[in-house]
N, C-alpha and C positions, 0 to 999 in steps of 0.2 A: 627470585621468581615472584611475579604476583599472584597476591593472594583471589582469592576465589571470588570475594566481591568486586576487586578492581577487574577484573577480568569479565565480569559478568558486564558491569559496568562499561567497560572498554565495547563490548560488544553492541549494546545496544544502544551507545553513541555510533558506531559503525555503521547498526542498520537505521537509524535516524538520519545519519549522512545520506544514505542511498534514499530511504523514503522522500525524503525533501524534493531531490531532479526526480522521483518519480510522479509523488501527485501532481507536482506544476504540470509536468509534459502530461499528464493523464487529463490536465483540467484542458491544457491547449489542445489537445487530441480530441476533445470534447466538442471544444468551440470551433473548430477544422470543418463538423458539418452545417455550421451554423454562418459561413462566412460567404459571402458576394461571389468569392470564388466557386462555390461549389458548383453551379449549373457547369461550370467549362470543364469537368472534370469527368475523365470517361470512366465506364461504368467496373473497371481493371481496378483506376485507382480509388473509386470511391469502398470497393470492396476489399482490399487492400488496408484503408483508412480504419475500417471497420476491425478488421484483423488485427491492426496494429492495437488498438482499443480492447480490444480482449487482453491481448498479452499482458497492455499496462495494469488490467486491473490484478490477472494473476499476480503481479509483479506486488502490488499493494495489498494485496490478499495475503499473499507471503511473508512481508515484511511485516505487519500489523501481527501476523498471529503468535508470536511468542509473547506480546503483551499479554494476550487473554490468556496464553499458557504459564505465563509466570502468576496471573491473578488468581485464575481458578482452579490450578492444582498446585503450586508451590504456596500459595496466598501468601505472595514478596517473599517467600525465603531464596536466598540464593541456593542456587546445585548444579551437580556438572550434568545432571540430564536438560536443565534449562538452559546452561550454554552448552552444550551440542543441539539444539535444536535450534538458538540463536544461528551457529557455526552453518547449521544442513538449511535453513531457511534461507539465508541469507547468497549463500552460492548459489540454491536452485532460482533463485529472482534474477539471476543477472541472468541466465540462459532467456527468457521470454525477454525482457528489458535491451539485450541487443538485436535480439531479432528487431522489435520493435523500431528501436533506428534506423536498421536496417531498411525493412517497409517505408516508412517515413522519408528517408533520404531517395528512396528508388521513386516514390511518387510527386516529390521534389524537382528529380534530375529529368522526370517526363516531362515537366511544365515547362524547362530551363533550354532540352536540347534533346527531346524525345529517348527511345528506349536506350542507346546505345549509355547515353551520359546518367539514365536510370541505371543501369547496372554496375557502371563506374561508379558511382553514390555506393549505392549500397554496398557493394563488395569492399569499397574502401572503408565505411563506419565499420563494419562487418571485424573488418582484420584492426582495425584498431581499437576496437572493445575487446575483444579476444586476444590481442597482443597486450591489451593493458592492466585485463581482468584477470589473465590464466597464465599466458606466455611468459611475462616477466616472472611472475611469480615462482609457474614450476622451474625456470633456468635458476634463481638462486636458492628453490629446494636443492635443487640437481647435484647443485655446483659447492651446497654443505654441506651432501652427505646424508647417510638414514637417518641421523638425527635430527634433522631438521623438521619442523611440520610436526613432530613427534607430539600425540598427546601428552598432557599433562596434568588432566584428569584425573580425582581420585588422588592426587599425592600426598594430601594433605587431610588434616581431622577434619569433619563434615563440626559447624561449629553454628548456632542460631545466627540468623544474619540481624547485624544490629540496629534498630530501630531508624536512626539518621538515616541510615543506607537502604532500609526498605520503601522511604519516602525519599532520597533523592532516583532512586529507579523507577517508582510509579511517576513524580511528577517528569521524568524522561521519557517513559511512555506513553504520558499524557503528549506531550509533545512530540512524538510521532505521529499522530494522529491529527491534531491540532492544525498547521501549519497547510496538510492536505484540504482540511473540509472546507479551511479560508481560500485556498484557490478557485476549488470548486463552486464554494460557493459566488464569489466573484464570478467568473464563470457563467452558471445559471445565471446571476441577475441578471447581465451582458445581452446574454442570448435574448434574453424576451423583448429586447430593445429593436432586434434586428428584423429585416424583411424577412429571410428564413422562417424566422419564427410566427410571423403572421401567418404566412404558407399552409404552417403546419395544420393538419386535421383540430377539432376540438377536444378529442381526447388527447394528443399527443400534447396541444396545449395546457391541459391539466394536471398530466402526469407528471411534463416538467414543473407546473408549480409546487406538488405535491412534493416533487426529489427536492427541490428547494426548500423546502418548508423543511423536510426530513435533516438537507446537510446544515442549515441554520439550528434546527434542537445538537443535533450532534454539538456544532460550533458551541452553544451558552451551555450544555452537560461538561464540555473540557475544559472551560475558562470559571465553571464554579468550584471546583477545588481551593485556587487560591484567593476567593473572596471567603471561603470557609474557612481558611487558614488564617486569615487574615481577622475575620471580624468573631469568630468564635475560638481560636486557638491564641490570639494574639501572636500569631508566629509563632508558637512552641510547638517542635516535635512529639504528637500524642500517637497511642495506636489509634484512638476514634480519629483522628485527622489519616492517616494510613489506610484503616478502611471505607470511611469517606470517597477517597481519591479513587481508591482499586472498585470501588461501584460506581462512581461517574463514568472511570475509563471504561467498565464492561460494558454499561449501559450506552453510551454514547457510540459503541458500535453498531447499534439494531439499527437506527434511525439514517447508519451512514451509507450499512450494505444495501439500505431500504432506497437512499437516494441515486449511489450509485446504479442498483437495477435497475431504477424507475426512468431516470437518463437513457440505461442501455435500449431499455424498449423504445425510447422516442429515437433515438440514433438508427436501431434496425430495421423500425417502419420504413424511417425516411430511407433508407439505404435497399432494402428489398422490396416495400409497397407492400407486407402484407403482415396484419396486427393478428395473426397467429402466429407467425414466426418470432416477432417480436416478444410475443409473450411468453413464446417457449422460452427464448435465448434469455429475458428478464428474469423469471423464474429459476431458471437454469443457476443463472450468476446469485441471483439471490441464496439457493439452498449450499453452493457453495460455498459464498462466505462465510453462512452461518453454521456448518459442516466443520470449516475451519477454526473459526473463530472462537466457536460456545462448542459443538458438537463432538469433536476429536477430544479438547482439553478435559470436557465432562466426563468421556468415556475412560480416559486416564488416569482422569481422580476416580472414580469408582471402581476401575481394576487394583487401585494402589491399594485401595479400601478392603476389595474383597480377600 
């Protein structure tokens, strides 16, 4: 059986696999309103697009928070409440994440050969995210028995997780994060090249540079860990390089939720025409992340506290 840290380990290379297809398609989801095509798109799939972009951020929202939750209430120790919330993060991302193709494929199939070949898309991503995500899966729970799927949690001595291992899972962390903000950021720069973007009001101008500015700090906070490692640790495993790393990764999320919102707003202008709504919806996505992110994990260590 593996132990507790491979296991943790195993896990959050899992949801690193999944973050990866998710910020690309978050970034391309992005650049979707920013593209030549948009004017020919009726006003079903521009709303639609919008939709789909919500989901993806829940999607990254989810995947991202057992980071901040291993930083700031386990601070890198391994535990089986840290991988059960890896385990419940990670399933609840793939329900928004196929919807999202879904959306995506059905406004696809409008362009391709109108509604009828829209709903052929969708229905088919549909069943083969669901055939691949769950399906499979529960026929060979099914088919080994109650034992199978069986936690295994808790069976072993709760033991200090050891130093190597609390730095090779923050710098794993670190790179879930990482690989997103560089899309993104690509992304942004793209956009301000485009006619779209001239179009854009001067506020919505600004905002996106601002989200810019924001996922580029995110970008040099997760890539100074290993110049710290490098030029002050000589590559030795220290705790000050450990706590180093687990305050880059927390910090390097403010500036990212900050970019993502900031984006959302310039997306829901363009898409509804009206910069209250857009600042609800910004806002909105902003307190969530940080809800998720800093907000729940804080509230957790202070209950363990009390």
């Amino acid at each position: 059986m593996a132990s507790l840290k491979d296991r943790v380990q195993n896990a959050l290379d899992e949801g690193r696999t999944l973050i990866l297809g998710a910020q690309v398609l978050l970034g391309a989801q992005y650049a979707a309103f920013f593209t030549n095509a948009w004017d020919t798109l009726s006003s079903t799939a521009r709303l639609l697009l919008l939709i789909g972009l919500l989901l993806l951020l829940a999607v990254v929202g989810l995947l991202i928070a057992p980071a901040s939750f291993h930083r700031i209430v386990e601070r890198g120790e391994d535990s089986d409440r840290l991988l059960r919330m890896v385990h419940a993060d990670t399933g609840r991302a793939l329900v928004p994440m196929a919807c999202a193709f879904a959306l995506d494929l059905y406004v696809l199939g409008g362009k391709l050969d109108g509604k009828r070949a829209s709903v052929v898309a969708a229905l088919a991503i549909g069943a083969v995210a669901a055939t691949m995500w769950w399906g499979i899966e529960w026929i060979v729970r099914w088919r080994l028995g109650p034992a199978a799927g069986r936690s295994r949690m808790g069976t072993e001595p709760s033991e200090p997780t050891r130093l190597k291992d609390k730095i090779r899972h923050v710098l794993t962390e670190s790179r879930v994060v990482l690989p997103g903000a560089q899309a993104l950021l690509g992304f942004q720069f793209t956009a301000t090249l485009t006619r779209e973007f001239d179009q854009l009001p001067s506020l919505s101008q600004w905002i996106h540079v601002g989200s810019l500015i924001s996922i580029a700090i995110t970008t040099i906070l997760l890539m100074t860990p290993p110049a710290f490692h490098r030029i002050v640790e000589a590559g030795e495993d220290t705790e000050r390089f450990h706590r180093f790393a687990s305050r880059m990764v927390l910090l390097a999320m403010a500036p990212l939720s900050i970019g993502l919102s900031g984006d959302l707003f310039v997306v829901v202008r363009k898409v509804i025409g009206r910069s209250d709504a857009a600042l609800v919806a910004a806002l909105t996505a902003l307190a969530a992340l940080w809800a998720l992110w800093y907000g729940y994990p804080m509230a957790a260590r202070d209950k363990m506290r009390a």
